[in-house]
C-alpha positions as CSV (number, residue, x, y, z in Angstrom):
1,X,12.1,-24.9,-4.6
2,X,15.4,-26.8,-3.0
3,X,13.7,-30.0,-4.6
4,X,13.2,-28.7,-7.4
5,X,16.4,-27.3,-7.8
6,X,17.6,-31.0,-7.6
7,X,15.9,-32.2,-9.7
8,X,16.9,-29.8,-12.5
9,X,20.5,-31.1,-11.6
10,X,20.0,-34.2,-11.6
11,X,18.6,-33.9,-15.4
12,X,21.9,-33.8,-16.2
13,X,23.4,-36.6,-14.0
14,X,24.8,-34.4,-11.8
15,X,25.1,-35.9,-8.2
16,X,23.6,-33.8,-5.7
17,X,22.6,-33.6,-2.1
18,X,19.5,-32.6,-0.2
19,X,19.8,-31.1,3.1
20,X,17.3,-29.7,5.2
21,X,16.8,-28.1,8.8
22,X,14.0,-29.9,10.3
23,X,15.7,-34.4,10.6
24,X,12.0,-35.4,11.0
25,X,10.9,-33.7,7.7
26,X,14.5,-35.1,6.1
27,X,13.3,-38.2,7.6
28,X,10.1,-38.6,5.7
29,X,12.1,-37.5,2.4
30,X,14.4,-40.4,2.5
31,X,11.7,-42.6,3.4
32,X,9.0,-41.8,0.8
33,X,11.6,-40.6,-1.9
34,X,8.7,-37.8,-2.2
35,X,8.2,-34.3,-1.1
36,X,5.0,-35.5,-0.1
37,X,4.8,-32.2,2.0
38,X,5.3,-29.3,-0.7
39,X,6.1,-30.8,-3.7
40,X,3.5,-34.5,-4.2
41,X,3.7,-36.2,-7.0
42,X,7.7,-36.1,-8.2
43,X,9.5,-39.0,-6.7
44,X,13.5,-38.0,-6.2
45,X,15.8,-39.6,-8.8
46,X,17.7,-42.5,-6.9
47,X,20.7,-40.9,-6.6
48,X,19.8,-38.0,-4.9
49,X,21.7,-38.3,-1.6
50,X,18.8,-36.6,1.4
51,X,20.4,-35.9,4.6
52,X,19.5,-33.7,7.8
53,X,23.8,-34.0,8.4
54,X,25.3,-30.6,7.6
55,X,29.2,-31.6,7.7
56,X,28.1,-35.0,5.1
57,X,25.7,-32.3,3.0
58,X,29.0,-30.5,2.2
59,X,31.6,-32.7,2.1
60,X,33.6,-32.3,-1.6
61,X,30.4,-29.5,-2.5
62,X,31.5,-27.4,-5.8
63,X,28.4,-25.9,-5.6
64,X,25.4,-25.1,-3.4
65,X,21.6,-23.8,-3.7
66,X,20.1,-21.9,-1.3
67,X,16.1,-22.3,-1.3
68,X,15.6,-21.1,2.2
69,X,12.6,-18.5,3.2
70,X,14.6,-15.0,3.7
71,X,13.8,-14.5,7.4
72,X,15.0,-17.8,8.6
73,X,17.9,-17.3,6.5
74,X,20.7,-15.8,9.0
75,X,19.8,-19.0,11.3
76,X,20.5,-21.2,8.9
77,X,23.3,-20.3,7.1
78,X,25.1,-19.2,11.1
79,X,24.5,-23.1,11.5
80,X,25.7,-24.5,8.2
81,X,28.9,-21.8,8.5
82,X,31.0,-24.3,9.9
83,X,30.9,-26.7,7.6
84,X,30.6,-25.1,4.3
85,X,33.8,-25.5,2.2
86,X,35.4,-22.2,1.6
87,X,34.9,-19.9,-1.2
88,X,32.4,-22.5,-2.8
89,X,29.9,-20.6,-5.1
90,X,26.4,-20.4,-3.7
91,X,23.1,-20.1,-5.8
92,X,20.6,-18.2,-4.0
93,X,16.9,-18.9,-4.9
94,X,15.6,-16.7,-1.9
95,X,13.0,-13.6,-2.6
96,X,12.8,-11.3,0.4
97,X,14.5,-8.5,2.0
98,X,15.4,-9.5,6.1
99,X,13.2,-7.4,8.1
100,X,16.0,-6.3,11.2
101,X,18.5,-5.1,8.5
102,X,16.7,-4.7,5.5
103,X,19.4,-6.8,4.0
104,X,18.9,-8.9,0.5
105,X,19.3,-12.7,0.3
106,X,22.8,-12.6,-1.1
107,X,24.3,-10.0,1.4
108,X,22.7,-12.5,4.7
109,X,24.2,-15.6,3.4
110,X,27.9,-13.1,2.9
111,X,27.4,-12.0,6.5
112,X,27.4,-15.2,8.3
113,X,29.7,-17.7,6.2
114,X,33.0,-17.0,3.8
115,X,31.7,-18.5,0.6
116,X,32.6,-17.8,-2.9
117,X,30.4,-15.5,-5.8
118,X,27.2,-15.7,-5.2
119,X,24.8,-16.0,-7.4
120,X,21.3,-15.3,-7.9
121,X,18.5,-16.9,-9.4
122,X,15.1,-15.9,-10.0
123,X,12.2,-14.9,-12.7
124,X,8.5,-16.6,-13.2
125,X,8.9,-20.3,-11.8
126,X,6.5,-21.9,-10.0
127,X,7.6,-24.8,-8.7
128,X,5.4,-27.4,-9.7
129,X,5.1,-26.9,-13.1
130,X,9.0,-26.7,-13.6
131,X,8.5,-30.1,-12.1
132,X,5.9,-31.0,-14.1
133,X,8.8,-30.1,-16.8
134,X,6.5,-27.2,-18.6
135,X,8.3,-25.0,-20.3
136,X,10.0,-21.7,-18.1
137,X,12.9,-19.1,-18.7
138,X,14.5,-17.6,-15.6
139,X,17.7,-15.4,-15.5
140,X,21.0,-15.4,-12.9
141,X,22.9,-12.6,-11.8
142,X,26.4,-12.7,-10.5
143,X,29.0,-10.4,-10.5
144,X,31.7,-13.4,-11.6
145,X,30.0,-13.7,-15.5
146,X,32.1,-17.2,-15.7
147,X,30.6,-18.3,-12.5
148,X,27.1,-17.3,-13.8
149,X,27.8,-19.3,-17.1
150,X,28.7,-22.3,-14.8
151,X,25.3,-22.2,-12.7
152,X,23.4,-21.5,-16.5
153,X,25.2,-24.7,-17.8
154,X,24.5,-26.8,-14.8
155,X,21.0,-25.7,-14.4
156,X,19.5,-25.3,-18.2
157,X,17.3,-27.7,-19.6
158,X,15.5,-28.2,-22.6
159,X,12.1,-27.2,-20.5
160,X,14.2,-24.8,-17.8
161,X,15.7,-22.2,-19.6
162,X,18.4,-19.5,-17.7
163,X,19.8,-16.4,-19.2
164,X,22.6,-14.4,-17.4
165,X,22.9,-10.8,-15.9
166,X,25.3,-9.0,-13.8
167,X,22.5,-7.5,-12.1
168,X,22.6,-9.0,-8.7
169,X,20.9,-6.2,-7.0
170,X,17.8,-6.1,-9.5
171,X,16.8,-9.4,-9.7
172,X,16.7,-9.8,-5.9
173,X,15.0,-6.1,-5.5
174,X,12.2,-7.6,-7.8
175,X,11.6,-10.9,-6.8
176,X,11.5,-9.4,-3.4
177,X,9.2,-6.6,-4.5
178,X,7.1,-8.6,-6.4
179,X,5.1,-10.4,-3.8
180,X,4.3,-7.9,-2.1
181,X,2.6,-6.9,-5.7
182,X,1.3,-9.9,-5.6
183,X,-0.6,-9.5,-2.4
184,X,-2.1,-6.9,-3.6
185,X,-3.3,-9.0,-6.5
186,X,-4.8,-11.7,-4.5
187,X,-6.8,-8.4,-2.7
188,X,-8.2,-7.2,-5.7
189,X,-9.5,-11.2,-6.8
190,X,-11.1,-11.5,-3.2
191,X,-12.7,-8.5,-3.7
192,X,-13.5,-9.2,-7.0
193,X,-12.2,-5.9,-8.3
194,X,-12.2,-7.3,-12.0
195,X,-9.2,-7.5,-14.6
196,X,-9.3,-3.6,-15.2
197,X,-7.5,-3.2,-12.0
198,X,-5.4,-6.3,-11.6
199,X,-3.8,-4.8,-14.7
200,X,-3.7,-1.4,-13.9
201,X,-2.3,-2.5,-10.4
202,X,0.1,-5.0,-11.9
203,X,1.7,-2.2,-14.2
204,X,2.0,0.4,-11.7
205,X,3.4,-1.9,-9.7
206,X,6.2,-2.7,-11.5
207,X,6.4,1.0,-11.7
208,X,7.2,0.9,-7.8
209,X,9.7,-2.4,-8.0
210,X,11.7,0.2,-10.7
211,X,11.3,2.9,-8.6
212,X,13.5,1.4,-5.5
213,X,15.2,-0.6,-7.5
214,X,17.3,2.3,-9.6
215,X,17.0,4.1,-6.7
216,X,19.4,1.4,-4.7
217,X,21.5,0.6,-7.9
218,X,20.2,-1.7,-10.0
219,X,19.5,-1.5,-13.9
220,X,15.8,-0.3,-15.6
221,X,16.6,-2.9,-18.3
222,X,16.3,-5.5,-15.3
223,X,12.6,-4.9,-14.5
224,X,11.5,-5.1,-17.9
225,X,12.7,-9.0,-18.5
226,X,12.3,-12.4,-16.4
227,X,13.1,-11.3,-13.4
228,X,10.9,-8.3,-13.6
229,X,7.5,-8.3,-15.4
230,X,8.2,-12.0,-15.9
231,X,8.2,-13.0,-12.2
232,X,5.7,-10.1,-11.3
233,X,2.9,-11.8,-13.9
234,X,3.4,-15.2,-12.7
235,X,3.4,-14.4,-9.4
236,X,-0.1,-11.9,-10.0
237,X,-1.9,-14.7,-11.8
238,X,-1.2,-18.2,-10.4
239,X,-3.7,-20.0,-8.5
240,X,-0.8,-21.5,-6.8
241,X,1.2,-18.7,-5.7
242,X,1.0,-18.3,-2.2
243,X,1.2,-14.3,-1.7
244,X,-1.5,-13.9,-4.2
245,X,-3.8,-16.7,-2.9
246,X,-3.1,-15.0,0.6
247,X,-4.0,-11.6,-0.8
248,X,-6.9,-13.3,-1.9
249,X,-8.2,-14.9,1.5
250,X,-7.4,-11.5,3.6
251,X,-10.2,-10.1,0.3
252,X,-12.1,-12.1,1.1
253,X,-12.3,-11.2,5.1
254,X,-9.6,-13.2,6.9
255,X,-7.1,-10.8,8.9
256,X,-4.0,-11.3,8.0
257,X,-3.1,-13.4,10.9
258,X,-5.5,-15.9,10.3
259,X,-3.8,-16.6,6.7
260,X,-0.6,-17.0,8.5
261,X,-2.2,-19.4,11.0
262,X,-4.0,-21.5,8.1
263,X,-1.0,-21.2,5.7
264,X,1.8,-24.0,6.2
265,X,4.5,-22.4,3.8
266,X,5.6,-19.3,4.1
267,X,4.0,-16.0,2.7
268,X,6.9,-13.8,2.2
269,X,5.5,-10.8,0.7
270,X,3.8,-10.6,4.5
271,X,7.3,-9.6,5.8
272,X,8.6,-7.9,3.2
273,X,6.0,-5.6,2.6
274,X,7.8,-4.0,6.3
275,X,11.0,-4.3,4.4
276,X,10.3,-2.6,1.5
277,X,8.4,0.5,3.3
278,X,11.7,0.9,5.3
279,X,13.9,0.8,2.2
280,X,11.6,3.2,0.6
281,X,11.7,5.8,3.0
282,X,15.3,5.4,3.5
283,X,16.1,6.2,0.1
284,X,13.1,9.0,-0.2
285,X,11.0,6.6,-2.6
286,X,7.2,7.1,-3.3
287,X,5.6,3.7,-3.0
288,X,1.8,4.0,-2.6
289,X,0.6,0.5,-3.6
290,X,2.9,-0.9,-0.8
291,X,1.8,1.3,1.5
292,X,-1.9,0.6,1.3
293,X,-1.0,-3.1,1.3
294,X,1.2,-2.7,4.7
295,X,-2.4,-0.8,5.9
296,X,-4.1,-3.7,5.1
297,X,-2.5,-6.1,6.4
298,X,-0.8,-4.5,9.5
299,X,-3.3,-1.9,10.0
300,X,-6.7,-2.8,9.8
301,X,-7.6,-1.0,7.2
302,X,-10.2,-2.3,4.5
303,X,-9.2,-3.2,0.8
304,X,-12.0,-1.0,-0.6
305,X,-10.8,2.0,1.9
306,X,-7.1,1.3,0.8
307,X,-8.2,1.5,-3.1
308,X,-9.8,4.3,-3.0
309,X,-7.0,6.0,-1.3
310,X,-4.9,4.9,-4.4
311,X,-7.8,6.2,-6.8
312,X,-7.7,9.6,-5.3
313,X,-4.5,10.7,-5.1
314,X,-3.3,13.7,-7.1
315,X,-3.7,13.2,-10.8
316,X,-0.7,13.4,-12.6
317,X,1.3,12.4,-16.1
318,X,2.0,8.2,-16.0
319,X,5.8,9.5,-16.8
């Protein structure tokens, strides 16, 4: 997502720089002009600066992008503290909740440097296809509505399209949520549970995102748009999502483990799903769909056993 960030900036001639943790990857970034490794096929515009440097990523920066996976984000940002300019605006495209403190994206990257707003970014984008430059609508939330104009300007594109919202809590309560959700999609295809119950488990589960969302402060409206049911679907239904085609593997009999093992990016619904069961009891929120994903995955439970747990509960009104 950090390359494809830059290349939505540099649509506009905007002149960027790519930093990244690991030199040898950076390494092979300068060398191929290609992100051969999770994003083949879209060569890097030749002014895209790549470097591994942290004090020459942020020299003069007006503005950065986060795109780093939630529970290696207090490393890195302690790291690039030091040399981050201060009070610059960041732009955080991170889905997860942090599993020690049950902290969101935005509130990490607060506790360990002294930037400026943040803001938040998120809704149904899969990476490659916004590469591919097929059409997609996201939304970003920031309390500062004139910093949130600035990221929308700098970022929209005739095939990228970003609408505003103050709602910095929802968006990053649902695209954390979400893949969790999405896990449980990628169950119910490697079981082979059919589209009757993807659906039904897609719109109860937005029921659940809602649920701990307005429970923790965020807006209804907010689940109901982009960064709700927008990211939820996309995330449900790509073959290329990684939580759902990891939902799908542990369907089909891998533990959960061994889809870690095989997977080289990250799965972050696997962690969150913890975070989320934590934030649910602390604020006294029913959330059975995570919980019999969390028995799946952590507790060896089978996915047949954990839907008919769901189909059994006590029958009540869908309101």
């Amino acid at each position: 997502m950090g390359t494809v960030c830059a290349l939505l900036l540099a649509e506009h001639g905007t002149p960027a720089t790519l930093w990244g943790a690991f030199p040898e990857q950076i390494a092979e970034l300068a060398r191929d002009r290609e992100n051969r490794r999770f994003l083949p096929g879209y060569p890097l515009p030749p002014d895209l600066t790549v470097t591994s440097a942290a004090d020459a990523a942020f020299a003069d920066t007006e503005l950065a992008i986060s795109a780093v996976p939630c529970q290696y984000l207090r490393s890195v940002w302690t790291r690039l503290a030091p040399h981050v300019p201060a009070n610059v605006p960041v732009v955080s495209v991170t889905k997860g909740i942090e599993v020690e403190t049950l902290l969101r994206p935005s509130e990490v990257i607060q506790a360990c440097a002294r930037v400026g707003p943040i803001v938040c970014l998120s809704g149904p984008c899969i990476g490659p296809e916004v590469a591919a430059r097929k059409p997609a609508g996201v939304v970003v939330a920031c309390a500062d509505q004139a910093v949130a104009r600035r990221v929308q300007e700098a970022m929209s594109t005739r095939y990228f399209r970003v609408y505003t919202s103050t709602d910095v809590v929802g968006l990053e309560l649902a695209g954390a949520v979400k893949n969790v959700i999405a896990l449980a999609a990628g169950i119910c295809d490697g079981i082979e549970a059919g589209c009757n119950a993807k659906a039904a488990l897609l719109t109860r589960g937005l029921v659940e995102i809602a649920r701990l969302g307005v429970a923790m402060g965020a807006q209804v409206e907010t689940f109901r748009g982009l960064a709700g049911i927008g990211d939820l679907v996309t995330t449900c239904i790509s073959p290329i999502s990684r939580n759902r085609s990891a939902g799908e593997k542990i369907g089909r009999g891998m533990s959960c483990a061994e889809v870690v093992e095989s997977t080289r990016s990250v799965i972050e619904g696997i962690a969150t799903t913890r975070s989320v069961l934590a934030l649910a009891q602390k604020h006294n929120v029913e959330m059975p769909i995570t919980r019999g994903v969390a028995s799946v995955l952590f507790e060896g439970c089978r996915p047949q056993d954990a839907i008919d747990r769901l189909m059994t509960r006590p029958l009540r009104s869908e309101s």
